[in-house]
LUMNUMI-544304 format. One record per residue (C-alpha): residue number from 1; x, y, z; residue in one letter. Coordinates in pm, 1 decimal. Example, Ala and Ser with C-alpha at 12.3 -4.5 7.8 and 13.67 -1.06 7.14 Angstrom:
BEGIN
REC   k        u        v        w r
REC   1   1230.0   -450.0    780.0 A
REC   2   1367.0   -106.0    714.0 S
***
This chain:
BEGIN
REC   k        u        v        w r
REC   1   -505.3  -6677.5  -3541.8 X
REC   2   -337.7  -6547.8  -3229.4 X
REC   3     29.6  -6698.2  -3127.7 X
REC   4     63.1  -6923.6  -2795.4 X
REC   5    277.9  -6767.1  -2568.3 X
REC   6    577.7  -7021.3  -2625.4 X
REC   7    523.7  -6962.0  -3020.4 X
REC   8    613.6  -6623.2  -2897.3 X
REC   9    883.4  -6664.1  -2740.8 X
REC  10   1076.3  -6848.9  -2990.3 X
REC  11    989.9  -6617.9  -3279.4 X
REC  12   1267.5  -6410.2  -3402.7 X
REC  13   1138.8  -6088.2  -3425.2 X
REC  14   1315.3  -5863.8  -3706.5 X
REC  15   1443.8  -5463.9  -3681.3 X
REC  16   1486.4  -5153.1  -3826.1 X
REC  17   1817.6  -4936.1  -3841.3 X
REC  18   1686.8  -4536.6  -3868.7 X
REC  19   1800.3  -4403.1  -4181.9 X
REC  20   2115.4  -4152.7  -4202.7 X
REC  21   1974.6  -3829.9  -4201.6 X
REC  22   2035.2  -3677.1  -4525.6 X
REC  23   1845.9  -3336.4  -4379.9 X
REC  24   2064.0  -3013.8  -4453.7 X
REC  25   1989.3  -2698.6  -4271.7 X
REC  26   1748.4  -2550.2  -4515.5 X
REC  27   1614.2  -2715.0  -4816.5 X
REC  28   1859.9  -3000.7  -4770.6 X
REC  29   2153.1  -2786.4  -4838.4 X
REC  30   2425.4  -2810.9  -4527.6 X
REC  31   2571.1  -2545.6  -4410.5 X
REC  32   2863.7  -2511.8  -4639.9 X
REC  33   2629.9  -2556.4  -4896.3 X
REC  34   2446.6  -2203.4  -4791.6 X
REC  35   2743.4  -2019.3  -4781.5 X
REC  36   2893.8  -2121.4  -5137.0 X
REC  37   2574.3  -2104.6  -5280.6 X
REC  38   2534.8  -1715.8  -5106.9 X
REC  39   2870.3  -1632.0  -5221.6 X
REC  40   2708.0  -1704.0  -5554.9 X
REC  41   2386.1  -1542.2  -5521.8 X
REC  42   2564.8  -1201.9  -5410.3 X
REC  43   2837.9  -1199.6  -5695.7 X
REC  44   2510.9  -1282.2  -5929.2 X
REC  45   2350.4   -950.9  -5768.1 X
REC  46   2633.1   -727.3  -5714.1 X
REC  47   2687.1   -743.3  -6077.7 X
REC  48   2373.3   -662.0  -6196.8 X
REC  49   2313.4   -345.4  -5955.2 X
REC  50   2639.1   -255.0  -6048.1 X
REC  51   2730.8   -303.5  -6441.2 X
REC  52   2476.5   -507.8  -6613.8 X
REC  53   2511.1   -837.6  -6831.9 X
REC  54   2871.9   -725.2  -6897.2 X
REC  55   2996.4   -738.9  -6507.0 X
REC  56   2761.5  -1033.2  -6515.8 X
REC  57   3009.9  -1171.4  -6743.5 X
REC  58   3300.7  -1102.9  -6588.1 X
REC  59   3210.1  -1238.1  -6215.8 X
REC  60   3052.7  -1573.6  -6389.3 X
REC  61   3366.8  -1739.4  -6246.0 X
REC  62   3266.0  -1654.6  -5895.8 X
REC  63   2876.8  -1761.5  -5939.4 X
REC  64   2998.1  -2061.1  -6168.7 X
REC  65   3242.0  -2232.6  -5927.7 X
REC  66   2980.0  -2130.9  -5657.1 X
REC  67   2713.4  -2353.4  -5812.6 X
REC  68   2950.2  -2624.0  -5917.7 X
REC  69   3074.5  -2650.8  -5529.9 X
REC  70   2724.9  -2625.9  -5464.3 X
REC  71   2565.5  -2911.2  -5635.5 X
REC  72   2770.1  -3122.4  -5853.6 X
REC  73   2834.8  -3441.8  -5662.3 X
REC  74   3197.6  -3669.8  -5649.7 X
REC  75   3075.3  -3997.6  -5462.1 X
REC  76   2765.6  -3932.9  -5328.1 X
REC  77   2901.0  -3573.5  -5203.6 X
REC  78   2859.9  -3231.7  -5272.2 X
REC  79   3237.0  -3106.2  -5407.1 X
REC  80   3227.3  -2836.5  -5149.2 X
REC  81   3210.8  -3117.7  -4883.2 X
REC  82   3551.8  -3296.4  -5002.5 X
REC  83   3733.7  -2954.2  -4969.6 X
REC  84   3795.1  -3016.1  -4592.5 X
REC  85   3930.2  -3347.8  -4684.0 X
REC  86   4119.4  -3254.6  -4935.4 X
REC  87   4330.2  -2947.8  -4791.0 X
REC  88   4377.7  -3122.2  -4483.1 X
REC  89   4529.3  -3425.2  -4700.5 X
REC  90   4731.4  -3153.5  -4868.6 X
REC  91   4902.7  -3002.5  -4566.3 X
REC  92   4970.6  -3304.3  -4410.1 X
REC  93   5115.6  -3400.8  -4740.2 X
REC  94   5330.6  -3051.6  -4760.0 X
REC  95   5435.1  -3092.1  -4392.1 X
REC  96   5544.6  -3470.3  -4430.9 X
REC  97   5238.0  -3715.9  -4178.2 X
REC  98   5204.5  -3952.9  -4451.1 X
REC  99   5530.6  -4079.4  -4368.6 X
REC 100   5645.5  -4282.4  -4044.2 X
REC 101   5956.0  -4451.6  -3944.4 X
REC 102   6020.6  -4524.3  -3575.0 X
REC 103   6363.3  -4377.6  -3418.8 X
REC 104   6526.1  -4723.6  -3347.0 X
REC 105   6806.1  -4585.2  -3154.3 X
REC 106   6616.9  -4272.5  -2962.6 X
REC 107   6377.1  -4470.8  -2706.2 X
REC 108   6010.7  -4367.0  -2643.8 X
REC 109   5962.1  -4152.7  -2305.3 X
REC 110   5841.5  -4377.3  -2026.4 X
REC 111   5487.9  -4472.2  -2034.1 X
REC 112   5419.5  -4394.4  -2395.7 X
REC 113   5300.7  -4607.6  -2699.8 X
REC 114   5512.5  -4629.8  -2963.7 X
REC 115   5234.4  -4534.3  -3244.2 X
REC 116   5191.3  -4312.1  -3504.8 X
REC 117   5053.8  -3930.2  -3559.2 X
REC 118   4806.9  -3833.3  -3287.8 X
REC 119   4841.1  -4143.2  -3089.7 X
REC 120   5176.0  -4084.9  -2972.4 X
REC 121   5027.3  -3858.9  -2708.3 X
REC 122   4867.5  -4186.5  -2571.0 X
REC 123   4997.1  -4345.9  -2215.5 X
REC 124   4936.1  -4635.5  -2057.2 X
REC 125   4828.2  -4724.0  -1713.4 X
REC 126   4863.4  -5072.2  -1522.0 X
REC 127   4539.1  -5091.1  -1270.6 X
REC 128   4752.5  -5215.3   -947.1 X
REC 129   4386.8  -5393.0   -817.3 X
REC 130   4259.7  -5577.8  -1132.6 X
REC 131   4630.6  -5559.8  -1321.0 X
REC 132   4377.7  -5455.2  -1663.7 X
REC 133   4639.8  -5254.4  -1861.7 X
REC 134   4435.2  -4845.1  -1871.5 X
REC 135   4496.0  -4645.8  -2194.0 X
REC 136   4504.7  -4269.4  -2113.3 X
REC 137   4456.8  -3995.8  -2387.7 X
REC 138   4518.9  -3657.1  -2216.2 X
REC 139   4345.4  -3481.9  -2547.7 X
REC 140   4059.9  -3637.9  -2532.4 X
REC 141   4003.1  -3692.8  -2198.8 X
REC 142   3927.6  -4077.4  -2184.3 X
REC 143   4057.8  -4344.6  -2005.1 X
REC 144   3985.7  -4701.5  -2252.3 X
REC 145   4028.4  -5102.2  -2077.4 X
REC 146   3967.7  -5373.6  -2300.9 X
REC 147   3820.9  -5722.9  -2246.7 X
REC 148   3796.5  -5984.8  -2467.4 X
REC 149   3476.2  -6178.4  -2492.4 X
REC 150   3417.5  -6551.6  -2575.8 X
REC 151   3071.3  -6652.7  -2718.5 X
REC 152   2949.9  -6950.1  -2901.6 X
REC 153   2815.6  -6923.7  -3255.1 X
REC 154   2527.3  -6697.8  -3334.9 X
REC 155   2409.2  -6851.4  -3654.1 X
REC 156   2410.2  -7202.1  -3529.8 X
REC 157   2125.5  -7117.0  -3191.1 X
REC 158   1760.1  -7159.2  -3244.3 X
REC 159   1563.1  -6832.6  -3311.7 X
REC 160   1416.4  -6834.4  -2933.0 X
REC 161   1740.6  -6839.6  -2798.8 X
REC 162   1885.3  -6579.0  -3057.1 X
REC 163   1594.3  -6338.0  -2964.1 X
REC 164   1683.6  -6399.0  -2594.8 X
REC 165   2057.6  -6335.4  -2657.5 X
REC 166   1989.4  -5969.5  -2839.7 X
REC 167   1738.1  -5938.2  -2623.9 X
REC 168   1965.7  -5964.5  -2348.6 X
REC 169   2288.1  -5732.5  -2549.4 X
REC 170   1995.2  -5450.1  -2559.0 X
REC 171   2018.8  -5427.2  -2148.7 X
REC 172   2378.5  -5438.2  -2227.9 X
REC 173   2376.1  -5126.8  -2423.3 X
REC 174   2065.9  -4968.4  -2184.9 X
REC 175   2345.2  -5031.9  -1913.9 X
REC 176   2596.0  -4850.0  -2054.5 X
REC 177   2351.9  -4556.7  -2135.5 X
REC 178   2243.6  -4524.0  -1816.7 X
REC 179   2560.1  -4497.8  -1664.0 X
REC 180   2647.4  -4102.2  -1820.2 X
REC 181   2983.1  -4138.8  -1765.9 X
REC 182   3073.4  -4374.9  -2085.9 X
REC 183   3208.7  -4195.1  -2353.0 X
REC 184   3262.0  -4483.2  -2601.2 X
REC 185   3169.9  -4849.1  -2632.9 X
REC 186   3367.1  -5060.8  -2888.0 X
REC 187   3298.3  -5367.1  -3035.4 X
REC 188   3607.9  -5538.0  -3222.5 X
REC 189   3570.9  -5850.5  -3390.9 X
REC 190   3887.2  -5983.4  -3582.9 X
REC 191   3957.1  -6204.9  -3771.8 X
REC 192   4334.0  -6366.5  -3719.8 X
REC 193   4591.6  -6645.5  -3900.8 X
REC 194   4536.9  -6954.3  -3673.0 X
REC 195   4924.5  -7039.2  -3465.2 X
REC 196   4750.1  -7420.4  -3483.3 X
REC 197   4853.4  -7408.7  -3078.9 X
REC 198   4466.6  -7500.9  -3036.2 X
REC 199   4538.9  -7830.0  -3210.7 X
REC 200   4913.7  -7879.3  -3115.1 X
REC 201   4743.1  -7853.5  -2708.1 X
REC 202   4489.4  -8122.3  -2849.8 X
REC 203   4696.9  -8355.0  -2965.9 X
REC 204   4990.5  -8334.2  -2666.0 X
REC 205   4681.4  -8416.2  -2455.0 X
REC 206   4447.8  -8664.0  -2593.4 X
REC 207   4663.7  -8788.4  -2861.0 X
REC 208   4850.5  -9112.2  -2849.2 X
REC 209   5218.5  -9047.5  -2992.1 X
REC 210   5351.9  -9419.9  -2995.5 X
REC 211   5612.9  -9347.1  -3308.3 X
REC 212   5368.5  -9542.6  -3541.8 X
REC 213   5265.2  -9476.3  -3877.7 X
REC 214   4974.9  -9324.4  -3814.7 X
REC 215   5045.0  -9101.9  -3510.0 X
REC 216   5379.6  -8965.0  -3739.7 X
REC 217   5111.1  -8844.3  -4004.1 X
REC 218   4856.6  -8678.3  -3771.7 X
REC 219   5084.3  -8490.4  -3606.9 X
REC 220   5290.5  -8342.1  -3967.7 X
REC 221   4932.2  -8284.0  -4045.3 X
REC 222   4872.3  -8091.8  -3748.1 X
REC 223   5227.0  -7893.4  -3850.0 X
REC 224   5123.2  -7807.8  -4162.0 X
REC 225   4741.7  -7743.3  -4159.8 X
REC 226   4707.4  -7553.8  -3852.0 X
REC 227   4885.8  -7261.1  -3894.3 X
REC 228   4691.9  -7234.8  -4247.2 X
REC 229   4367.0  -7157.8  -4075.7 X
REC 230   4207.3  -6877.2  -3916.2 X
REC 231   4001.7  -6789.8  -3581.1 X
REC 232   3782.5  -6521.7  -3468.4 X
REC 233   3864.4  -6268.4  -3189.1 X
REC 234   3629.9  -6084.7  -3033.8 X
REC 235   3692.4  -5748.8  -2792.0 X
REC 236   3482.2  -5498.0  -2645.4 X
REC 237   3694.4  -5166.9  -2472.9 X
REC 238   3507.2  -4931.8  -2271.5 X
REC 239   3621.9  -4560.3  -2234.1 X
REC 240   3561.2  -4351.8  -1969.1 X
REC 241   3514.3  -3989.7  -1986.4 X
REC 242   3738.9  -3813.8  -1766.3 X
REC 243   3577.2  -3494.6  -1775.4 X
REC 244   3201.0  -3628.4  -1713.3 X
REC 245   3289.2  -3835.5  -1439.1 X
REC 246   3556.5  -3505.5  -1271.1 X
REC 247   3348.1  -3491.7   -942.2 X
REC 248   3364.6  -3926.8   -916.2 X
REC 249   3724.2  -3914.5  -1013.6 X
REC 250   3835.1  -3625.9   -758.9 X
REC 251   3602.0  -3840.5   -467.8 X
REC 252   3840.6  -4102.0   -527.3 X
REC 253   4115.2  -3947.5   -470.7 X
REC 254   4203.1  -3735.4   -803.1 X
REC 255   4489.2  -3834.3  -1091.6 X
REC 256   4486.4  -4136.0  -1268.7 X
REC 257   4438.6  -4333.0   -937.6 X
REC 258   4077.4  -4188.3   -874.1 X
REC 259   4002.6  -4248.1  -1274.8 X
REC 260   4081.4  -4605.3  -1263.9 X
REC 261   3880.7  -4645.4   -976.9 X
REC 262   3563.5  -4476.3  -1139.0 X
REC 263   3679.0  -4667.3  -1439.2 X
REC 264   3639.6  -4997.1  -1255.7 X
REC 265   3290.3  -4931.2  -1136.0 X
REC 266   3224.3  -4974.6  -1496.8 X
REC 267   3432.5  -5229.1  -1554.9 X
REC 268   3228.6  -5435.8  -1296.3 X
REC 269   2852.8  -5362.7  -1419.2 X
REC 270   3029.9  -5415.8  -1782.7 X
REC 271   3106.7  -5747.6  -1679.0 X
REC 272   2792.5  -5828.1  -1458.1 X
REC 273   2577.0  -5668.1  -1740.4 X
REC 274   2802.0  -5926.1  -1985.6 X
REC 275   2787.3  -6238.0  -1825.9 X
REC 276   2371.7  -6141.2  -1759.0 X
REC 277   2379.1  -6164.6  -2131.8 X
REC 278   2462.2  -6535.6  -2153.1 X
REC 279   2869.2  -6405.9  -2291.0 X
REC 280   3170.7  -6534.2  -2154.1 X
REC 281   3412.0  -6191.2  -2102.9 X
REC 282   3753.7  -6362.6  -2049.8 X
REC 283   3876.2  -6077.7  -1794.9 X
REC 284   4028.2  -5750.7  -1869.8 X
REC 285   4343.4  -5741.9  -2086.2 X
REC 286   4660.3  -5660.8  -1944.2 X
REC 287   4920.7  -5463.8  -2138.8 X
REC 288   5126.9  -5717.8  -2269.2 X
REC 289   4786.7  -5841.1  -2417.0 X
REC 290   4701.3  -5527.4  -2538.4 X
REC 291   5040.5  -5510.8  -2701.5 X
REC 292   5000.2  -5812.1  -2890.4 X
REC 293   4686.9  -5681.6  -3046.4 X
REC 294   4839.4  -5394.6  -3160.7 X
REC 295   5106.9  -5539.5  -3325.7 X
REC 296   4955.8  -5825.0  -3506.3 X
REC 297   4705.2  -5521.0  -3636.5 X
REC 298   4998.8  -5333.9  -3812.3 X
REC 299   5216.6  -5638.8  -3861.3 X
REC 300   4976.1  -5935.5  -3922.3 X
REC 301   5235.8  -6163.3  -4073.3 X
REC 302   5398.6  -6174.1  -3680.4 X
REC 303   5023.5  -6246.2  -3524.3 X
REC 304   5082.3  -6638.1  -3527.3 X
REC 305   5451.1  -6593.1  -3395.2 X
REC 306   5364.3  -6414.8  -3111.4 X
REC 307   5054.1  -6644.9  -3041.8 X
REC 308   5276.4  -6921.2  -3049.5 X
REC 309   5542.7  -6747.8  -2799.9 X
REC 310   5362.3  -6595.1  -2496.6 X
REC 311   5596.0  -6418.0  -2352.3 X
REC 312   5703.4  -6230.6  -2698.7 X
REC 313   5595.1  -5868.4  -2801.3 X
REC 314   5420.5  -5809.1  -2457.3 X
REC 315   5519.2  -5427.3  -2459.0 X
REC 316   5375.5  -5141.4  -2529.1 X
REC 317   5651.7  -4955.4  -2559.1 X
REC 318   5757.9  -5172.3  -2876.7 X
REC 319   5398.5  -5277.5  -3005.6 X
REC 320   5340.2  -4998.9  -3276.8 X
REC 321   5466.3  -5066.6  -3596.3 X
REC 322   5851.3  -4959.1  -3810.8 X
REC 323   5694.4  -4799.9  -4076.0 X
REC 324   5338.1  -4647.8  -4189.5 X
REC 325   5283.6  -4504.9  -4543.6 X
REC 326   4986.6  -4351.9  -4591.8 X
REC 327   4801.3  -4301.2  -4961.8 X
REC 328   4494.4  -4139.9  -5039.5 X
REC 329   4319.9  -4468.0  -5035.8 X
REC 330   4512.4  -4719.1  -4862.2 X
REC 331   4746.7  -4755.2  -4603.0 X
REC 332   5072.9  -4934.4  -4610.7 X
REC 333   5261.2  -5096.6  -4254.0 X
REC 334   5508.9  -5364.8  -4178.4 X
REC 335   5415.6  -5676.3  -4371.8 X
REC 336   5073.1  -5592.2  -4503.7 X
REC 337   4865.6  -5342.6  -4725.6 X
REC 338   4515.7  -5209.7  -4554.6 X
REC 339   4206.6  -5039.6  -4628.8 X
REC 340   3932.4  -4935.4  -4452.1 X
REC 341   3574.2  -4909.7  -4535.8 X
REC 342   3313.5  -4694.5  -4383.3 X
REC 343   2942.0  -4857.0  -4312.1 X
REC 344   2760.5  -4526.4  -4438.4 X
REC 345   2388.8  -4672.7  -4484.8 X
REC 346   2275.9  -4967.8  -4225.8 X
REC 347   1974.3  -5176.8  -4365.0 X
REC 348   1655.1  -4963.0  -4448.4 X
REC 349   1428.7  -5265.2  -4414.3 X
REC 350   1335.1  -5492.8  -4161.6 X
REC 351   1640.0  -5685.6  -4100.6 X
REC 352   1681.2  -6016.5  -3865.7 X
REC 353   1970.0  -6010.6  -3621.8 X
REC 354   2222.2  -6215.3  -3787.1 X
REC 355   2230.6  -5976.1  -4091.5 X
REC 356   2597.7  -5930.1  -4080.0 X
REC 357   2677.7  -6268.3  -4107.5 X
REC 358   2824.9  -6251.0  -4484.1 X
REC 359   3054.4  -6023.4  -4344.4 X
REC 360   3183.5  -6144.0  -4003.4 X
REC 361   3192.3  -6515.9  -4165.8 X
REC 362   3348.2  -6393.4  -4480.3 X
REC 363   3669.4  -6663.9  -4538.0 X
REC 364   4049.0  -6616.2  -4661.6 X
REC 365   3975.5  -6286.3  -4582.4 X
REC 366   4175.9  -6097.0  -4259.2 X
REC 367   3959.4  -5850.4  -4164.0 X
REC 368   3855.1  -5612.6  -3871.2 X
REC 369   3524.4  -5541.4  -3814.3 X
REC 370   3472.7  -5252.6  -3564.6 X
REC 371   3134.5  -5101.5  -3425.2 X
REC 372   3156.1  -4774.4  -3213.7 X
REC 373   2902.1  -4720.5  -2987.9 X
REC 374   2821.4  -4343.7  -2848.7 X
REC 375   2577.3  -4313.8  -2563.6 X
REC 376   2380.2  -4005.3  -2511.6 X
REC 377   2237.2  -3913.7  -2176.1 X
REC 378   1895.0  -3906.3  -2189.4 X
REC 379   1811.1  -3546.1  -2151.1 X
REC 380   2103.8  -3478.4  -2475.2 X
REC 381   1883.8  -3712.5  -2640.2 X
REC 382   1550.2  -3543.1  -2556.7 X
REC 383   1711.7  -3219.1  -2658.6 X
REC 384   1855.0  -3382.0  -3006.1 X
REC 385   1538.8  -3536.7  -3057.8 X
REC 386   1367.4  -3203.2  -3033.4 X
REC 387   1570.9  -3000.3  -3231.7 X
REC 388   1542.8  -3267.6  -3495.6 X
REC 389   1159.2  -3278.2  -3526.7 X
REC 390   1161.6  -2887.7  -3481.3 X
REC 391   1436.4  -2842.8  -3803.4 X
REC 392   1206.5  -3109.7  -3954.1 X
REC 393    855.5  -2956.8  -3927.2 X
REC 394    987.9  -2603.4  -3996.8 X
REC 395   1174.2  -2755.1  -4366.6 X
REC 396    831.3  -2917.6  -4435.7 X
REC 397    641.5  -2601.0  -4374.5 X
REC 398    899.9  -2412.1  -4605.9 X
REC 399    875.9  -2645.9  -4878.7 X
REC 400    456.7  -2605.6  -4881.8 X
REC 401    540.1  -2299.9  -4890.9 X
REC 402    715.5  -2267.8  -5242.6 X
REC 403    572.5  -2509.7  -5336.1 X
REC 404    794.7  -2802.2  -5334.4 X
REC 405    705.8  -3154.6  -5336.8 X
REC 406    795.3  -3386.8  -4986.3 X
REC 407   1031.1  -3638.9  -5043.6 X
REC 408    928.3  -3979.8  -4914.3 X
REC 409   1267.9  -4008.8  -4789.4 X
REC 410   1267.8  -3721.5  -4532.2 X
REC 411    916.6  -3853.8  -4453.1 X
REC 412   1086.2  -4184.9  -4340.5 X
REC 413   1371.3  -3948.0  -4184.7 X
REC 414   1048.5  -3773.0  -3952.6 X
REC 415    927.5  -4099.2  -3877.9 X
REC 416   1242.2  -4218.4  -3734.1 X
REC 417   1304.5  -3954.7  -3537.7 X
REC 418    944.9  -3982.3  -3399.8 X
REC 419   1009.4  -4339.1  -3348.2 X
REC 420   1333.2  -4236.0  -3136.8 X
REC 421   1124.9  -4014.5  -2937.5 X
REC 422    871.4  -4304.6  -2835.9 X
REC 423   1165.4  -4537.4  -2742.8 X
REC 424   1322.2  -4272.0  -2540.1 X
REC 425    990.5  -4201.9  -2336.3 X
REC 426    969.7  -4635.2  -2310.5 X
REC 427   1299.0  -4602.2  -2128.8 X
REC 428   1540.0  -4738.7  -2393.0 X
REC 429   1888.5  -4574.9  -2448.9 X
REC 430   1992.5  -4383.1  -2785.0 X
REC 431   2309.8  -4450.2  -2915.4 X
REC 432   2538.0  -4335.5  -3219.1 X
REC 433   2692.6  -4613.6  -3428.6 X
REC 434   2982.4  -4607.9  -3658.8 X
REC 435   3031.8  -4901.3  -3839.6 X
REC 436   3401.2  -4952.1  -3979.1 X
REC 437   3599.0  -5255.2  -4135.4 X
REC 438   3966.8  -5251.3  -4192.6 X
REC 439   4066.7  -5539.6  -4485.9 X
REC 440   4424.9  -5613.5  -4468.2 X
REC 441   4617.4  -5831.0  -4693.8 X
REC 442   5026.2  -5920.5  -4816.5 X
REC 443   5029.6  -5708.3  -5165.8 X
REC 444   4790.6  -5439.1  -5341.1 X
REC 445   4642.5  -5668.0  -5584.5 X
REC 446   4511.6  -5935.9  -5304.2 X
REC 447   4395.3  -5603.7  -5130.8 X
REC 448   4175.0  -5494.2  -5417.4 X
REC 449   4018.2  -5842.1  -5415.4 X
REC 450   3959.1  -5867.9  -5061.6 X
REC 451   3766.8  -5541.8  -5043.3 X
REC 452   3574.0  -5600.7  -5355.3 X
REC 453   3455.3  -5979.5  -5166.5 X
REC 454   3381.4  -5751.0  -4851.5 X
REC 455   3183.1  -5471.1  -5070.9 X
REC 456   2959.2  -5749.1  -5202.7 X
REC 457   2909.8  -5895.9  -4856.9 X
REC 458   2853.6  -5616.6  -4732.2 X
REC 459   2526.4  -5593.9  -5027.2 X
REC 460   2459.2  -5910.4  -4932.1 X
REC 461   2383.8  -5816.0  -4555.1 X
REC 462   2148.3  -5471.7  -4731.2 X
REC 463   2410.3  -5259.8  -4607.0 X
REC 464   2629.1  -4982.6  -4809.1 X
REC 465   3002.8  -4896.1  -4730.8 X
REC 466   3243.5  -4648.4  -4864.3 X
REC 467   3623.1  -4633.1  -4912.9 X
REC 468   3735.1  -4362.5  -4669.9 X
REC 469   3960.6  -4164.7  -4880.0 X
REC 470   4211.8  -3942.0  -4765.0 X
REC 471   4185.7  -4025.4  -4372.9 X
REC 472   4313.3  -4390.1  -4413.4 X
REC 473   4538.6  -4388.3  -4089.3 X
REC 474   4302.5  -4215.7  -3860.8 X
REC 475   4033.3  -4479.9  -4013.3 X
REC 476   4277.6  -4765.2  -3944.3 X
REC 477   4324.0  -4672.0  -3564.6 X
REC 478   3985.0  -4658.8  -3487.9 X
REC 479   3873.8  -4971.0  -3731.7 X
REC 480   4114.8  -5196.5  -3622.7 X
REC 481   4268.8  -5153.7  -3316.2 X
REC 482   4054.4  -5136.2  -2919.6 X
REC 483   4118.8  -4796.1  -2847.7 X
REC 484   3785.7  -4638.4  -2857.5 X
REC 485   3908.1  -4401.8  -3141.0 X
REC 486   3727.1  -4211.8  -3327.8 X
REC 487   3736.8  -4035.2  -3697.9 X
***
């Protein structure tokens, strides 16, 4: 029986993450995978043109190690894939980057953050229209604001006006895709130890303190219980690429003038595009703001302090944190232990919108939950897209070829990509997500818990996440702090 039109509109309609293409570039083997297994093949056939079974004896360590980097797996992973990982871990480790401790008595230069490895080359940049505190990186060629978003719970709305809300944070993202000049979109949501301020404002306002019994006791139970709770931050920083948007920035008058006034252009359909979605962005964060973020990411045991005291820790200069030691799978900072987990396979079945919801409403747990957003212009999409079904059609023709049987996993793979192509013809924008969540907590052991509860809400929401091993600082800046980095 066919729907009425208002049935319609108040169904909530479920979706479909593609699948992470698993595709190598021939036979499923990546390219690293070709060249160990060649290396192999020609020690395998230089010995027998040349000596027989015996030199075929004496080169099996060559052909050996060739087919053990080749195939034999360590977490899902070919080895041969974890030797990037693991040399770069070992000269950082020979040349000391694990290790940071801030030069108390030798100051920063002007205009720099005061942040470990590769962010030190970071700068800052105070807007002198909108005040929004800029953050430059002359590397990468990006210029990131951040603005902090209020929104009421998602969970608690009727499904017609939860379709109508994603409905509305899809021309959001279509927005941004449009635009071309976007290099990252960032969505932070944070978890943070309540100040109790919220309360404390309550009860100086409404509440009636006479000196009586009763008044005494509500407000030592506002004292104590407050500060024991937590709250939920939300962010969302938008980077601008420098180099896309060269011929904008040098019409405004070139330097960092003309890119924060290309940058604001964005900033302004951002916000237009935001508000359109029914969201509440609380303007664009200054750099004291942005200060306090940072420092209640590496020190989280300060966060209620400095919520607490306004006018404290409001500068860059002095937000990064003392000391950062670095493991192979955890990273260690002022007051707190943290690891970060990668979200390497989004749900493969039809999924309703609030599917991360035993992760973002996961309790006693301080967490950062960070989704990085990549647009692609449409005509790098249309090229992607080809290439994709090209490389996909010319594996399937190779494997009728010899033979081999088709997987129904790189069907679904095809079918995605297909699917991409039809929503990129209907107008829609394609965009690259990376899906990261840093768990902090006071000691190892409490850390160990808290990502084991996260791993298993994480099943709970059909999704699968890995420990990112041997990159845990670069993981933490782009996980947990609204920078628009990326690993």
């Amino acid at each position: 029986m066919a729907a009425s039109k208002n049935e319609t509109v108040s169904e909530l309609v479920p979706v479909k993450f593609s699948r992470l293409a698993r595709r190598g570039v021939l036979l499923g083997l990546s390219l690293s995978q070709l060249i160990t297994l060649a290396i192999g093949v020609l020690a395998i056939v230089g010995a027998l043109y040349a000596g027989g079974g015996q030199l075929l004896a004496y080169t099996a360590p060559v052909w050996v190690l060739s087919a053990v980097l080749t195939w034999v797996p360590i977490a899902g992973r070919p080895v041969v894939e974890w030797l990037p990982v693991g040399c770069w871990w070992l000269w950082r480790t020979t040349i000391g980057q694990l290790i940071y401790r801030r030069r108390v008595v030798k100051p920063r230069p002007a205009g720099t953050l005061a942040l470990p490895g590769d962010m030190a080359r970071l700068r800052e940049y105070e807007d002198p229209e909108t005040g929004a505190g800029m953050i430059h990186d002359p590397h990468a060629g990006t210029l990131t604001a951040v603005c902090e978003v209020t929104h009421p719970a998602f969970v608690l709305l009727d499904p017609g006006e939860q379709e109508r809300r994603v409905s509305s944070w899809g021309r959001v993202l279509a927005t941004v895709c449009r635009s071309g000049r976007v290099a990252t979109l960032q969505v932070l949501e944070r978890t943070l130890p309540d100040s109790g301020t919220g309360l404390a404002e309550w009860w100086a306002s409404h509440g009636a303190d006479d000196g009586s019994w009763a008044s005494t006791t509500y407000r030592e139970l506002i004292d104590r219980a407050g500060p024991a709770g937590e709250r939920h931050a939300s962010t969302i920083s938008l980077a601008l690429d420098m180099r896309a948007a060269a011929r904008q920035i040098r019409t405004a008058g070139g330097g960092m003038r003309g890119a924060a006034a290309v940058l604001r252009q964005e900033m302004a359909t951002l916000t237009a595009a935001l508000r359109a979605a029914d969201l509440t962005p609380s303007g664009w964060l200054g750099t004291g703001q942005i200060a306090v973020i940072l420092r209640s990411a590496y020190d989280p045991a300060i966060a209620a302090t400095l919520e607490r005291h306004g006018q404290l820790g409001q500068d860059l200069a002095t937000a990064g944190p003392v000391a950062v030691n670095e493991s192979w799978s955890r990273l260690r900072t002022d007051s707190a232990h943290h690891a970060v987990l990668w979200v390497s396979e989004w749900p493969r079945s039809m999924v309703y919108p609030g599917f991360l919801s035993p992760v973002l409403l996961s309790t006693g747990i301080q967490r950062a939950f960070s989704l990085l957003c990549t647009p692609l212009r449409s005509d790098q999409a249309a090229r992607d897209i080809r290439k994709k079904k090209v490389e996909h059609i010319s594996d399937m023709a190779q494997r009728q070829r010899i033979g081999q049987i088709e997987d129904a996993a790189q069907t679904a793979e095809y079918q995605d990509v297909l699917q991409q192509e039809a929503d990129l013809t209907a107008g829609h924008g394609v965009l690259r997500y990376t899906g990261l969540i840093a768990v902090s907590a006071p000691t190892v052991d409490e850390l160990d818990a808290a990502v084991a509860a996260i791993e298993q809400a994480a099943i709970q929401a059909s999704c699968e996440t890995r420990l990112l091993v041997g990159q845990q600082a670069a993981a933490f800046t782009a996980a947990a702090l609204p920078l628009c980095r990326r690993i």
